[in-house]
C-alpha positions, 0 to 999 in steps of 0.5 A: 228161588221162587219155587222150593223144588228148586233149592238144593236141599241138605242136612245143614251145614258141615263142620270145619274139622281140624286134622292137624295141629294146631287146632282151628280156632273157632269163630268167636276167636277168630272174631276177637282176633279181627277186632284187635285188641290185646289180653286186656281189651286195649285196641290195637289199632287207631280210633282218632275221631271216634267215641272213646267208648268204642275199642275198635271199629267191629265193637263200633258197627256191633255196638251201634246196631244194638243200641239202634235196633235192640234198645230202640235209640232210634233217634241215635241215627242222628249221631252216627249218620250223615245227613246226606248219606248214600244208602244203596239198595238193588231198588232204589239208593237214597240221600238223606238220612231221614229216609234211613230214619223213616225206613227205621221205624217203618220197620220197627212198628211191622216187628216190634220184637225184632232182634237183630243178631251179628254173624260177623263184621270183616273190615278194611281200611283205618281211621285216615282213609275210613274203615269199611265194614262189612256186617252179615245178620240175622234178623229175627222178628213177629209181623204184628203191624202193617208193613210196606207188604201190607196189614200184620199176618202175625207170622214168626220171620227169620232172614238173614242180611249184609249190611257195608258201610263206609264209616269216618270220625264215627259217622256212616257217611255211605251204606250198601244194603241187601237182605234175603227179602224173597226168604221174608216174603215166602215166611208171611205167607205171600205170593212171590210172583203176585207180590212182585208184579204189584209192588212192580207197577205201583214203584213203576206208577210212583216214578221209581227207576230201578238201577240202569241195567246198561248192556251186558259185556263179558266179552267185546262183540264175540270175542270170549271173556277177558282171561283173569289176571294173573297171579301175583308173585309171591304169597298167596293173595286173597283176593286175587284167589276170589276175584279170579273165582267169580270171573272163571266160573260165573264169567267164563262159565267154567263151573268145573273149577268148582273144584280147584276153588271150593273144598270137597267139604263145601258149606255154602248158604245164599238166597232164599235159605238154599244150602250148598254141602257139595260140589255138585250142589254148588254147580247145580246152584249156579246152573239155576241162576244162569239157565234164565239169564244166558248173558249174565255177568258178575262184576266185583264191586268192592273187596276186603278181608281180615286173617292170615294164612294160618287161621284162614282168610275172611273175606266180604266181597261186594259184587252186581249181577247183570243179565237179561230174562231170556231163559226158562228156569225157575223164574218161569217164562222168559220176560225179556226184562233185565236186571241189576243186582247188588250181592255179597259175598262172605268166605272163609278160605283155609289151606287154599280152598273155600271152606265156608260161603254166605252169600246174599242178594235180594232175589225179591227185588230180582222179581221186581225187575223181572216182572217191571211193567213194560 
């Protein structure tokens, strides 16, 4: 978090090994897989109201996102947003597409060499309903122009961030963003804390109200939390299996159940660089985050997911953290102030564990609120 002791540290991540045929397919193949097309490169799924240029909906946010960022068809954002789009951040949301437009080149003169690389694009929905995409990155990047943090510090960035969107007939008409910002902060050389409290008074001076906080429930007076649903019947179901983990172990606080969910060879990733190649690692993970917020609560916002039970389940999970800054931890003395943090999650489920996590919230933004003017 903001203090480096404070990571668990590892050797990096592990390696997911097969040890009974068939062989794992690896993620390339797994991607191609999600995409759906045929031996000939034919999509297998309907694109009505889309470019015929685009086979499927992960060649459309991949593609897109290219020709915006790597080619710098800026102007682009005019074909394929709306004009009122909804951009949601853990700061602010928005409703204009100029102010993804302003925001765009804003950060493109900061990094003019920024190359944007996609990890992966899980998916749901179809061209009726709309595809919601969910988009994990990497952004890559040299600070040789001001930048909302102030003047270039000609330091080499790298951080990674989930981007989902809600797409109909071509166009993103509603997107939720969040980046490792506290893992960008630390790489220009700032302060975390001091920056933090600044930008705080000067959102606070400017009118900025961060999302409501509203009161923590996990329970009903002092009653204990609500039980998870039950199971359904049948099939394994992907996402009752994560639903039922976040609200166990963050809600219930029953961190033990790190082992019926997440596999001995856990490899997990979240904010700020921090590696998770173990149970205990992971345990300890999440004793750092609810030792300074003792009624934090996690709430699943949106889910969807692609694969099956023989290559593994995918997943993205979009989920808010609530809670209160009333305990020492690594954010230093309690602040009494609270916060509301939109996350996601990406796992990579396999024979009925979590063998793979990405997770990502803006822990700068974390900052903010913790540190927000009274």
């Amino acid at each position: 978090m903001t203090e480096k002791s404070s990571k668990p540290t590892s050797n990096g991540p592990g390696k997911l090994v097969a040890t009974e045929p068939p062989p794992r397919i690896n993620l390339q193949d797994k991607i191609d897989i999600q995409r759906m097309k045929d031996a000939n490169g034919n999509r297998l799924h309907s694109m009505n109201g889309f470019d015929p240029k685009f086979t499927d909906i992960v060649d459309y946010i991949i593609r897109i996102t290219h020709e915006i960022w790597e080619e710098k068809a800026i102007g682009a954002l005019y074909e394929y947003y709306a004009g009122n789009i909804q951009l949601h951040t853990s700061t602010e949301t928005t409703h204009s597409r100029d102010a993804v437009l302003a925001g765009t080149l804003a950060t493109m003169a900061a990094y003019p060499d920024r190359r944007l690389y996609g990890d992966e694009v899980i998916w749901g929905g179809d061209d009726v309903t709309g595809f919601y995409s969910s988009h994990r990155l990497t952004h890559a990047g040299t600070n040789t122009g001001w930048s909302l943090y102030g003047p270039p510090t000609g330091k080499r960035v790298t951080y990674r961030a989930v981007a989902d969107c809600f797409v109909r007939e071509n166009t993103i008409v509603e997107e939720w963003l969040t980046r490792d910002e506290l893992s960008l902060v630390h790489q220009l050389g700032l302060d975390p804390v001091k920056t933090a409290k600044e930008m705080a008074r000067k959102e606070a001076d400017s009118g900025l109200t961060y999302p409501a906080a509203a009161d923590v429930e996990r329970g009903v007076g002092q009653l204990p939390p609500e039980p998870a649903p039950k199971a359904p019947s049948g099939e394994f179901s992907p996402e009752h299996f994560i639903r039922s983990m976040i609200h166990e172990m963050w809600n219930w606080r029953l961190l033990n159940k790190v082992r019926e969910y997440y596999a001995e060879t856990i490899a997990a990733e979240s904010a700020s660089m921090r590696k998770m190649n173990s149970r205990n690692e992971y345990q300890s993970y999440m004793l750092s985050l609810l030792s300074p917020f003792p009624n934090l609560a996690m709430t699943v916002e949106h889910f969807c997911m692609v694969g099956d039970a023989e290559i593994g389940y995918r997943t993205a999970t979009r989920w808010r953290m609530r809670g209160t800054h009333t305990g020492f931890g690594i954010y230093g003395e309690p602040t009494g102030n609270p916060i509301n943090i939109m996350g996601m999650s990406h796992h990579l489920i396999q024979d009925g564990k979590i063998q793979r996590e990405w997770t990502i919230f803006d822990e700068f933004a974390l900052l903010k609120q913790i540190h927000r003017p009274q």
